[in-house]
C-alpha positions in Angstrom: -88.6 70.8 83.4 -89.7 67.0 83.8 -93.4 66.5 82.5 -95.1 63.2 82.5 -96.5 61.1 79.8 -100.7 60.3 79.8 -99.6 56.9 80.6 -97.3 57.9 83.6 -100.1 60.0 85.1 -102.8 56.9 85.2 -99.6 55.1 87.4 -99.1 58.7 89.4 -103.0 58.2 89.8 -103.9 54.8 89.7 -106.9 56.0 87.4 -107.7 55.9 83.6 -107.0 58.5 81.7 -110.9 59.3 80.5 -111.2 60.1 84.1 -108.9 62.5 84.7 -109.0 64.1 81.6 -112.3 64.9 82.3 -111.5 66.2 85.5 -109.4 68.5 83.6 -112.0 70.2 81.0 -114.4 70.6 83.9 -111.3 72.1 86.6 -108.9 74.8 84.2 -106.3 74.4 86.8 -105.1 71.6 84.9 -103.0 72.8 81.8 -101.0 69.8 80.3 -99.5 70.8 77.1 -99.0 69.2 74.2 -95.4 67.9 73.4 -93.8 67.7 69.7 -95.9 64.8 68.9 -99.0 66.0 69.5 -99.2 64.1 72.9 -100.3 65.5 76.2 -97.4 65.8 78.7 -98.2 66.8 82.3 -96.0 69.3 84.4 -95.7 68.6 88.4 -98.1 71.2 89.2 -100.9 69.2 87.2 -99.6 66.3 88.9 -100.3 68.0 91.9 -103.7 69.4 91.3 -105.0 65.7 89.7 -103.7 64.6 92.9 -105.7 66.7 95.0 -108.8 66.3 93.1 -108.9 62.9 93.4 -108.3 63.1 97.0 -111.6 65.5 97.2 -113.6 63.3 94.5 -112.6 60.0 96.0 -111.7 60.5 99.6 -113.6 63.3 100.6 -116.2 62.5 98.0 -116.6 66.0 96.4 -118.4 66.4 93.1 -116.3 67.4 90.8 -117.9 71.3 90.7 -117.1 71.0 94.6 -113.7 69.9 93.9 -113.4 73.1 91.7 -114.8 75.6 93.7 -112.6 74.0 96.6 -109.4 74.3 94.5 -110.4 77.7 93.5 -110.7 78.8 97.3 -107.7 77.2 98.1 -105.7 78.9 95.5 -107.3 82.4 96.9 -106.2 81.6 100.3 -102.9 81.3 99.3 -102.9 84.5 97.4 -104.1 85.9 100.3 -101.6 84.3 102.4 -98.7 85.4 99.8 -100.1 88.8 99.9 -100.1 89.3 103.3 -96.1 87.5 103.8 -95.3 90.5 100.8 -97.3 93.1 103.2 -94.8 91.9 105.9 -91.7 92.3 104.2 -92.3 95.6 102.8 -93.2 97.0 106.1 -89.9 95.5 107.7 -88.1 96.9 104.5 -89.2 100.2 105.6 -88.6 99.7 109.0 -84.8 98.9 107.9 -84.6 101.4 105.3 -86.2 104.7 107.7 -83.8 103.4 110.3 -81.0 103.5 108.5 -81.8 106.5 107.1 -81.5 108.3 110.6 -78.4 106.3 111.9 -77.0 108.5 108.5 -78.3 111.8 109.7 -76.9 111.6 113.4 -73.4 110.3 111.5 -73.2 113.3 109.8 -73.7 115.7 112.9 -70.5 114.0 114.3 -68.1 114.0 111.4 
């Protein structure tokens, strides 16, 4: 898994580290780990939340709480949405497997 360095994330972001960082005590979403050295390395997924939150903070100019509760109802809606695609497959599932199911019952009444 390729993880970024503090430094590489203020050239992802085009911000200073203090910023971000405190974007990420105030928004949980952001996890970066720390590496053998005792250095923060970022994953792609905190790439792409630090991304969005300065798109919210800077372009859309949410507070920082706003940006939160905004990432927190968009990661809802997607469980929702990944909930509901699940939902769909089952049902089709069961559609497949009933179906078969009786294509096996009239086989047998001609063997």
């Amino acid at each position: 898994m390729k993880t970024f360095s503090t430094a590489d994330v203020e050239k992802i972001l085009d911000i200073k580290a203090y910023i971000f960082r405190h974007w990420q005590e105030e928004i949980p979403l952001v996890q970066p780990r720390k590496d053998g050295s005792g250095r923060f390395v970022y994953s792609k997924k905190d790439i792409e939340y630090l991304l969005r939150i300065k798109h919210l903070v800077q372009e859309k100019k949410f507070t920082v709480e706003g940006a939160r509760e905004q990432l927190y109802a968009e990661q809802e809606n997607a469980g929702n949405a990944d909930r509901y695609a699940l939902s769909a497959v089952r049902a089709e599932l069961l559609e497949i497997y009933l179906t078969n199911r009786e294509q096996k019952k009239l086989l047998k009444g001609y063997e």
